[in-house]
N, C-alpha and C positions, 0 to 999 in steps of 0.2 A: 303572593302579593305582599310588599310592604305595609308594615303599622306605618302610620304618622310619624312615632318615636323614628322606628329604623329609617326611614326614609330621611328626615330633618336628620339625622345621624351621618349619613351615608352622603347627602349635599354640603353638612357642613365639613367632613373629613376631606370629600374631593375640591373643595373649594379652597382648604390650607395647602395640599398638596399643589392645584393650580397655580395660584397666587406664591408660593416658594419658588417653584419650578421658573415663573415669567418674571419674578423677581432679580433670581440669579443671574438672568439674560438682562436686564437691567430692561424692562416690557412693561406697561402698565397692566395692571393686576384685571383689569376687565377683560383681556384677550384671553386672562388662563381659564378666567370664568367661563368663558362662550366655549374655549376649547375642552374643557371638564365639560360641560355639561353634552358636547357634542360626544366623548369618547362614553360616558356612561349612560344615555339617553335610550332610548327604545329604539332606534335604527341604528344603533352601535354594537354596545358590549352587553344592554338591556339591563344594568345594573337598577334604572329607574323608571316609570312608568309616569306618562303626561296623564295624570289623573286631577282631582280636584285637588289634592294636597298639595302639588306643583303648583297649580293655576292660584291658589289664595297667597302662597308666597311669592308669587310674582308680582298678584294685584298692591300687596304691604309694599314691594321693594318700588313700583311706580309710584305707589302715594307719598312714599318719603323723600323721593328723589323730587316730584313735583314740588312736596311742602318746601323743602330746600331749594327750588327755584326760587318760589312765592317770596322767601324770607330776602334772596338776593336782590328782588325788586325794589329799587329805588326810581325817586323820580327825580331827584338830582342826577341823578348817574345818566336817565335816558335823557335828561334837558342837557349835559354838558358833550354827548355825543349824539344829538338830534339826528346831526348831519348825516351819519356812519350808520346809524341803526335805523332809521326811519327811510334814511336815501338808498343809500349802499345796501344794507341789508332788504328792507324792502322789496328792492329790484331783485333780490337773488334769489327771494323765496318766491316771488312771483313769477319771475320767468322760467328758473328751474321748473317750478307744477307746467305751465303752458310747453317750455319741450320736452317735459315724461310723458305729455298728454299727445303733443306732434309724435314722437319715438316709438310710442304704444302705437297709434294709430297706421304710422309705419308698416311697423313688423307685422300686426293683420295683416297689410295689404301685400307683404311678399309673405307670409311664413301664418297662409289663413288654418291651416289644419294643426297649427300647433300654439299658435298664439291667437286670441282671439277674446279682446277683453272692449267691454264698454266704456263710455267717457267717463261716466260716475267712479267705475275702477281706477284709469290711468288719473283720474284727478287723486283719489286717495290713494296712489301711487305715485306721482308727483311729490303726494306733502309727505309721504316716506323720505322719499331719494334727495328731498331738498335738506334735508335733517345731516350736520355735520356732529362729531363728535366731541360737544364740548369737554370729557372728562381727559380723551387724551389727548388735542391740542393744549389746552390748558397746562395740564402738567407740563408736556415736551416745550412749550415755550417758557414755563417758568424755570425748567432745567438748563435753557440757553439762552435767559438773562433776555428773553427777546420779546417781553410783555410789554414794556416800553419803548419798542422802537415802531416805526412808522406804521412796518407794515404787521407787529402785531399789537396796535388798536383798531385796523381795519378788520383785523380777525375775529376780536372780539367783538366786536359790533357788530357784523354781521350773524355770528352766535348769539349773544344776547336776542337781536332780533327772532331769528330761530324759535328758540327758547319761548319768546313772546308768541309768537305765530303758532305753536301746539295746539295751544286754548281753543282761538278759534276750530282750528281745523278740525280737536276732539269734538266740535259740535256739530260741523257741518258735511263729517263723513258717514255718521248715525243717520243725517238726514238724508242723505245723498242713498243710504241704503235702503232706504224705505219704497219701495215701487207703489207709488200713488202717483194717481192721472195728474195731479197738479203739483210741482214740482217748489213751485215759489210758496204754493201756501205750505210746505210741509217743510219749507228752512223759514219762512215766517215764523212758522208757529215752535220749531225751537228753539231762533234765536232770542223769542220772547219769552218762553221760557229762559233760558239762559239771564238775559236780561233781568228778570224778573228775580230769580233767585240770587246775580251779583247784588243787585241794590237790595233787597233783603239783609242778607250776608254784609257787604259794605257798610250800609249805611245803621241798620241794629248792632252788630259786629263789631266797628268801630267805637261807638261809644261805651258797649258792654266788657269789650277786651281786656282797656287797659285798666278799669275796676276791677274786673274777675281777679287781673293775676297779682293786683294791689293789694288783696286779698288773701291769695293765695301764698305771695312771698312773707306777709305779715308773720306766717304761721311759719317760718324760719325752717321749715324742710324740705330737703335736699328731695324725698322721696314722693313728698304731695306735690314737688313743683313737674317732677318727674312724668307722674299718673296723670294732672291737669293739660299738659303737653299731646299728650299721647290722647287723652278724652278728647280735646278742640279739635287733632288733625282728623282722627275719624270719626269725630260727629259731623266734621262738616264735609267730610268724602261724604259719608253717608244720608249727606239732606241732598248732595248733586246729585246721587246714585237717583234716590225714590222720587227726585225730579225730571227722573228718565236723560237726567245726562250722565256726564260720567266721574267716576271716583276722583279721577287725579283731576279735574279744576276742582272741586270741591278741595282737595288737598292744597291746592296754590290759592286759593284766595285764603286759607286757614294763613299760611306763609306770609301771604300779605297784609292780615294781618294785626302779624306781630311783627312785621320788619318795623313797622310806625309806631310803635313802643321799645320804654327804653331798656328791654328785658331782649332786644332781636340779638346781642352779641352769647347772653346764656345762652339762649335758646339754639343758636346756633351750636355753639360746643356740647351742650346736651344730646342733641339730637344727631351727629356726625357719626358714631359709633353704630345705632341703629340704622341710619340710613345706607353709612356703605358695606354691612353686615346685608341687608334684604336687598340692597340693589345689584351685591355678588349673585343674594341667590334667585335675583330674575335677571342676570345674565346666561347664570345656568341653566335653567327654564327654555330661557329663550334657544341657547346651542341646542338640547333635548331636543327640541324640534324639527331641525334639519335633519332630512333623510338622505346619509349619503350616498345609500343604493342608485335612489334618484338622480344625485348630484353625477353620483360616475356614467349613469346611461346617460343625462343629456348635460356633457361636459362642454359640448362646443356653446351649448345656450347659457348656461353659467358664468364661461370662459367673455361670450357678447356682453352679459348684463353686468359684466363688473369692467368690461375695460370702455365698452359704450357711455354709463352714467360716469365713471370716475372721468375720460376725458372731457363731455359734457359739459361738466359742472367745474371742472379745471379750465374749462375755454372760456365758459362764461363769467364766472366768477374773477380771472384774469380780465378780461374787454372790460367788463363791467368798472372794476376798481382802476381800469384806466381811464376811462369813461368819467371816470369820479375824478382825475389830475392827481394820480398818483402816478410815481416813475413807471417806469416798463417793470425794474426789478422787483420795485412793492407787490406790482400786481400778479407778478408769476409765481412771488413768495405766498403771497397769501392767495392764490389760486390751486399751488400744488399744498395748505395746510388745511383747505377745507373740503378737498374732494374725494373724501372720500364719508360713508356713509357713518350715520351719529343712534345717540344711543335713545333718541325719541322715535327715530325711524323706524323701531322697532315694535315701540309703543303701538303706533300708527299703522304700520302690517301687519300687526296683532290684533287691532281693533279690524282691520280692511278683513282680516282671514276670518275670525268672528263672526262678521257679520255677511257671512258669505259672500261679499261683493266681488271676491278677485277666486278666480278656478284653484283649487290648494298647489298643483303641481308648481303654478306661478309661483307662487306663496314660498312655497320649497327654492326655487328656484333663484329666485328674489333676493331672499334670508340666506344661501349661500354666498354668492353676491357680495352681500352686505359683509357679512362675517370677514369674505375674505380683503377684501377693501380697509376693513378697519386691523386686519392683522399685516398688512402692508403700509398703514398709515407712518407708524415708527418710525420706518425705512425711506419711505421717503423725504419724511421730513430732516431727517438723519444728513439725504442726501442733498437738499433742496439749494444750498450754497454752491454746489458744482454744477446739478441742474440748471439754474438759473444763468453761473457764468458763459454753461455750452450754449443756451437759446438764445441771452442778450448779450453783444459786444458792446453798447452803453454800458452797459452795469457792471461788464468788467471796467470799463474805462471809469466809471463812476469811483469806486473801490480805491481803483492804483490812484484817483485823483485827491479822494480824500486824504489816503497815506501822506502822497505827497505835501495835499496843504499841512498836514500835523509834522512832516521834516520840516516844512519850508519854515513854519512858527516856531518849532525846536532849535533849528539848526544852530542860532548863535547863543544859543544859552549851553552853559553848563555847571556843574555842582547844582543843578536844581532838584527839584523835588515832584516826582510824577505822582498825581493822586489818580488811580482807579477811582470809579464814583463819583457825580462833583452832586451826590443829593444834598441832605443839612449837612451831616459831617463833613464830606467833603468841602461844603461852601464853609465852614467854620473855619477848618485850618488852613485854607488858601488864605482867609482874613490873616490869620494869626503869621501866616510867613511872611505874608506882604508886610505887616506891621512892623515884622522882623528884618527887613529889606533880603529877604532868602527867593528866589527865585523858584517856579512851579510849573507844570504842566499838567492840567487833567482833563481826561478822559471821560467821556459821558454816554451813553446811549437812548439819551433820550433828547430829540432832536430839538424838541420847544425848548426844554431846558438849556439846550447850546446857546441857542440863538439867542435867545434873552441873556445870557452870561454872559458872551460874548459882547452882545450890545451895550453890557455896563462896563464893559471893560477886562472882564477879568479871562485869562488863560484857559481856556478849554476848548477841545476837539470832541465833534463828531465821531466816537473809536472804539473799541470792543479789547479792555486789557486783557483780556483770554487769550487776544490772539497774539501771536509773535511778531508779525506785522506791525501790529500794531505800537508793539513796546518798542520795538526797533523807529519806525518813525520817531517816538516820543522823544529820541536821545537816550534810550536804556543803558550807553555805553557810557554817555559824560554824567548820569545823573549822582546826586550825593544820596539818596532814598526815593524808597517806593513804598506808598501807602495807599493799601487797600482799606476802603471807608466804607464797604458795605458788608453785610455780615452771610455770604455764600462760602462753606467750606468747598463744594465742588468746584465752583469758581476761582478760588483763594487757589485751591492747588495746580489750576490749569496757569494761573499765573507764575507758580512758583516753581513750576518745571521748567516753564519759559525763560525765567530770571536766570535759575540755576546752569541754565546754559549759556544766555548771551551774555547773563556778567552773574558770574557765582560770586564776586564779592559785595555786591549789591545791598546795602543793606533793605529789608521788608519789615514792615510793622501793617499786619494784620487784625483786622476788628472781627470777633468772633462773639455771637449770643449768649454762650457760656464757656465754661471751661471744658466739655468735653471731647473736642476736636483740638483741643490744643495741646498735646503730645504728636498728634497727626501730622498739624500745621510745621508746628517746631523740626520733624524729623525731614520733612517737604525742604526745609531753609528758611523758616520764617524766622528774623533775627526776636523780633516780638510778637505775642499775641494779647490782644485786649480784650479779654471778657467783656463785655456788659454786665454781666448779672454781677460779676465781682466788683467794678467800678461802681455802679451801683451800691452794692455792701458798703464797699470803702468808705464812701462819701455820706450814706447815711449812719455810718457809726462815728465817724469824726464829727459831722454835724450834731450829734447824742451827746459823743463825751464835751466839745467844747458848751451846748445847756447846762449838760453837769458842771462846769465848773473846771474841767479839766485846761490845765493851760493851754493854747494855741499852741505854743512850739511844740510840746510831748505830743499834742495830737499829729501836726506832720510830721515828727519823727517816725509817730509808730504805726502811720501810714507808707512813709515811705520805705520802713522797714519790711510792710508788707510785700511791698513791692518789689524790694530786692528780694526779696526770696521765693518771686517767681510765683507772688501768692500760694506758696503751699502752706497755708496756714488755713486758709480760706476754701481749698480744694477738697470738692465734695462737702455733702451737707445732708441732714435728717432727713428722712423722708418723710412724709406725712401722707392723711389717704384723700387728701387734696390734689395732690402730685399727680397727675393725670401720665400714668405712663406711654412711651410708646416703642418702635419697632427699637429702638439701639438702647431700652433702658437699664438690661442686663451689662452694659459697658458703661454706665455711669457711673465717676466717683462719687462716693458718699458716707456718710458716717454714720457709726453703729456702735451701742454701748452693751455689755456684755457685762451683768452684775457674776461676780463667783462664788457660789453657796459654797457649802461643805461637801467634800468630798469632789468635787472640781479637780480633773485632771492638773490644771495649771496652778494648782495651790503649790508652794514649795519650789517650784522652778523660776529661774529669771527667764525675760526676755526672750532673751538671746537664745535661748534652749530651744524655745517655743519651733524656732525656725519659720515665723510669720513671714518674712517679706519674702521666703520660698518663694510660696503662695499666692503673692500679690498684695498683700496687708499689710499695712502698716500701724503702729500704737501709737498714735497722736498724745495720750495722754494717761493717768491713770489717777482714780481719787480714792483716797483711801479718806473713808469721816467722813467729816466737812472738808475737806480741804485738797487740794493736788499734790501730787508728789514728783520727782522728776522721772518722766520713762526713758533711763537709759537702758542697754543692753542688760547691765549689773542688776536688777530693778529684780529683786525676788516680791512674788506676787503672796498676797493673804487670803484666809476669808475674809469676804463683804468687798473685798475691793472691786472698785467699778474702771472696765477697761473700754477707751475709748478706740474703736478703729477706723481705719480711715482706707477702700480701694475700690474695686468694683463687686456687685451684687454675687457673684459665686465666688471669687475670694472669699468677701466677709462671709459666708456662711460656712466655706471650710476651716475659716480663722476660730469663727467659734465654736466650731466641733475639735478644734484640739484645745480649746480652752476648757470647756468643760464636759468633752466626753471621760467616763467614769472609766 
């Protein structure tokens, strides 16, 4: 049997490997999670054992995923989508439980010797199978640009609601399991408890919060605000726990809050690292669980519960959002992005297996199911644009009609200016060409934002610059540039392949976050790219030197000189351990200074010996004193001199091992 050490060892190494492995498939990292924990679990390779050690890393990885709903709770957010999440969703979580509960009831009545579950089960079976995946919809539609369009804030609302609907459910499936003669008084009496401890919680809570952390931040460390975080979430898991409910509300009302203080955006970024560290490893947990011996004897029952609930809740969830006067297409789009099973549904078969309510083989059977539903999610969403055009001939006709309207508005223009994006930048430079009397066309996918643009008058479609279609409508062939205003490098390059074909002389000026996609961009055919973070730089040093006293013209000069040179002057920068790194930071440019004692391999040689930009490096500078000197090739270096470098994170470190290895 595993130590704790081995074991936390042994989840965290197969959880890098997962998460590599589903990365390179370009998969969200929770599939590789569910599938590591299924190949090293106890009815697999037996690398791990469901013992206690497992069960308290899963209970951390729910509390933190809850606290991190808690924090997402706003009520402006639910007041300006009432409609969507209180209507829309509402109806899906409700009807979904009432036919898991018809479907259970079913399958008794034909399949009594193998299926044979109570109403109390199919209800906490219901509030499983109504659970959609907010982690990888979310991503997959922010991958395709498709968060703003119609049918994905149908999506999210009815997720959010989701989301909302746990809470209860975590309260009223405990009670549900209780076998007492009186039925209503044993959800009375823990909805009052419940009751009893939010307003507790809520109303002491609120007031003491945002003193505590006023407090806490006073004392200027990084590491007390750290510990104070982490005390609030499981102290207050732990008063729901010893109030006989359960951990995770106890964690979402902690979330909630701090969302209502103005510390919810730290606290957010503090807490991200920890949460999708534990939440990997109660996915892994959760895979360990499924027995696939079981899964292979009864494959046709498996093969039922995952194509039964995924059409299900793709039929419903479709009628439904049309029901609500959305197009045909909205609702098939967002019918086939939430049917399949989510990652509280699991929370929620875990509490239902728990508390014995549901026979385990179901359990097993279920949790396969599910697993496999959400590793098919990808793929269909992948495919849901071809889906959609085979089911609706509207929605094809819808598509070819918008194209059309955006030739029809193009057709007589040309030398104009197509903007991808019409958000603020976008609306900026459409002012500024109009002012220019330069001609424009953009693109938008957010359909409120059209219409209202439209209605003022200004040039914009309905349109997706991703597509080719679409650039094609826009006039891609007469236009004089193309400006990408929002700041997506996967975006930015689905455009630029598009360009590079229909018109490769086209000029593109792309807006980019920072500098480090911009060699990518440039190689793609971007004739420009605009940092942010650099523009930014620019404008607060010019603004510096003209307080000092420096004249206006020298400042735009040696602004503009910046500029011509492609900001490489400006390209890369110090690091500090503020710097929050992430997955691509071994590719960031950056700059690093390399003092030379005595005895310094590079004492004695120039430059040019060195053979730095081999390697990837380059010597931006060199200070000998007080003062610089020029680094050219010829540039023989001293002791004490300080060399400035300038490339990515394993360059600079082999730059400076021929600097001063002995």
């Amino acid at each position: 049997m595993l130590s704790g050490l081995e074991l936390t060892i042994l989840l965290l190494g197969s959880a890098v490997l997962g998460v590599v492995a589903f990365r390179s498939f370009h998969l969200p990292p929770m599939l590789g999670y569910l599938v590591v924990g299924i190949l090293i679990g106890p009815h697999a390779l037996g690398f791990a054992e469901d013992n206690a050690t497992t069960h308290a890393l899963a209970e951390f990885g729910v509390v933190f995923l809850m606290f991190s709903i808690g924090l997402e709770f706003s009520l402006p957010k639910l007041t300006a989508m009432r409609h969507i999440v209180f209507g829309l969703g509402m109806a899906q979580v409700l009807l979904t439980i009432a036919a898991t509960m018809l479907f259970g009831w079913v399958l008794a009545l034909v399949l009594p010797h193998v299926i044979n579950i109570s109403w109390q089960a199919a209800f906490a079976l219901g509030g499983a199978l109504t659970m959609s995946s907010t982690a990888i919809v979310s991503k997959l539609l922010t991958e395709r640009l498709e968060l703003e369009t119609e049918h994905g804030r149908r999506i999210i609302g009815i997720l959010l609601f989701q989301d909302l609907a746990l809470v209860p459910l975590l309260i009223v499936v405990p009670a549900l399991a209780e076998h007492s003669g009186n039925l209503l008084a044993t959800l009375a009496w823990a909805s009052g408890k419940a009751i009893l401890v939010l307003v507790l919680l809520l109303f002491f809570g609120q007031k003491l919060m945002r003193r505590w952390f006023q407090i806490v931040v006073r004392r200027r460390s990084q590491e007390l605000f750290m510990l104070n975080l982490l005390l609030i979430t499981l102290a207050s898991a732990w008063i729901t726990e010893r109030a006989g409910l359960s951990l995770a509300l106890g964690a979402f009302i902690a979330g909630m809050l701090i969302s209502e203080t103005e510390y919810k955006h730290q606290v957010e970024e503090d807490i991200k690292s920890f949460r999708d560290v534990l939440l990997g490893l109660f996915f892994i947990t959760i895979g360990m669980l499924l027995n696939l011996r079981l899964v292979i004897e009864h494959w046709w029952l498996v093969l039922l519960l995952l194509i039964g609930p995924v059409f299900l809740k793709f039929v419903l969830i479709a009628a439904l959002a049309k029901l609500f006067r959305s197009s045909t297409g909205v609702a098939l789009r967002t019918g086939l992005a939430l049917a399949q099973a989510g990652e509280f549904g699991f929370v929620l078969l875990n509490q239902a297996g728990g508390l014995q309510l549901v026979d385990p083989l179901l359990v097993q059977l279920i949790l396969a199911s599910m697993v496999l539903s959400m590793l098919a999610a990808p793929f269909i969403l992948a495919k849901s644009d071809a889906i959609v055009m085979k089911l609706s001939a509207n929605e094809w006709m819808m598509q070819s009609l918008a194209l059309t309207q955006i030739a029809t508005r193009t057709m007589a223009t040309k030398k104009h200016v197509i903007i991808a994006g019409f958000g603020r930048s976008g609306q900026s430079l459409a002012k500024l060409l109009e002012e220019e009397g330069i001609g424009y066309h953009a693109l938008d996918l957010d359909p409120d934002r059209v219409s209202e643009a439209r209605a003022a008058g200004a040039h914009v479609s309905y349109g997706d610059a991703s597509r080719r279609e679409s650039l094609v409508a826009a006039g891609v062939h007469r236009a004089a540039a193309l400006v990408i205003t929002y700041a997506s490098t996967p975006s930015a390059l689905k455009v630029l392949h598009h360009v590079s074909e229909l018109a490769p002389t086209l000029p593109v000026i792309v807006r980019s976050y920072d500098d480090t996609d911009l060699d990518k961009l440039r190689a793609a055919g971007a004739t420009e790219v605009v940092p942010e973070a650099m523009e930014g730089s620019l404008m607060l040093a010019s603004h510096a030197l003209v307080m000092l006293g420096v004249p206006l013209r020298r400042v735009v000069h040696r602004v503009q000189a910046s500029r011509d040179e492609r900001y490489a002057a400006l390209r890369g920068f110090f690091h500090g351990v503020d710097d929050a790194p992430d997955a691509a930071d071994h590719l960031q440019v950056r700059l690093h200074t390399v003092a030379l004692p005595e005895g310094a391999k590079a004492i004695g040689k120039t430059l040019a010996g060195l053979g730095l930009p081999e390697i990837g490096a380059e010597v931006t500078a060199v200070r000998r004193g007080r003062s610089g000197i020029d680094a050219t090739p010829e540039t023989v270096l001293q002791v004490g001199d300080v060399v400035v470098l300038r490339g990515a994170a394993e360059a600079i470190s082999r730059a400076e091992g021929r600097l001063l290895q002995v």
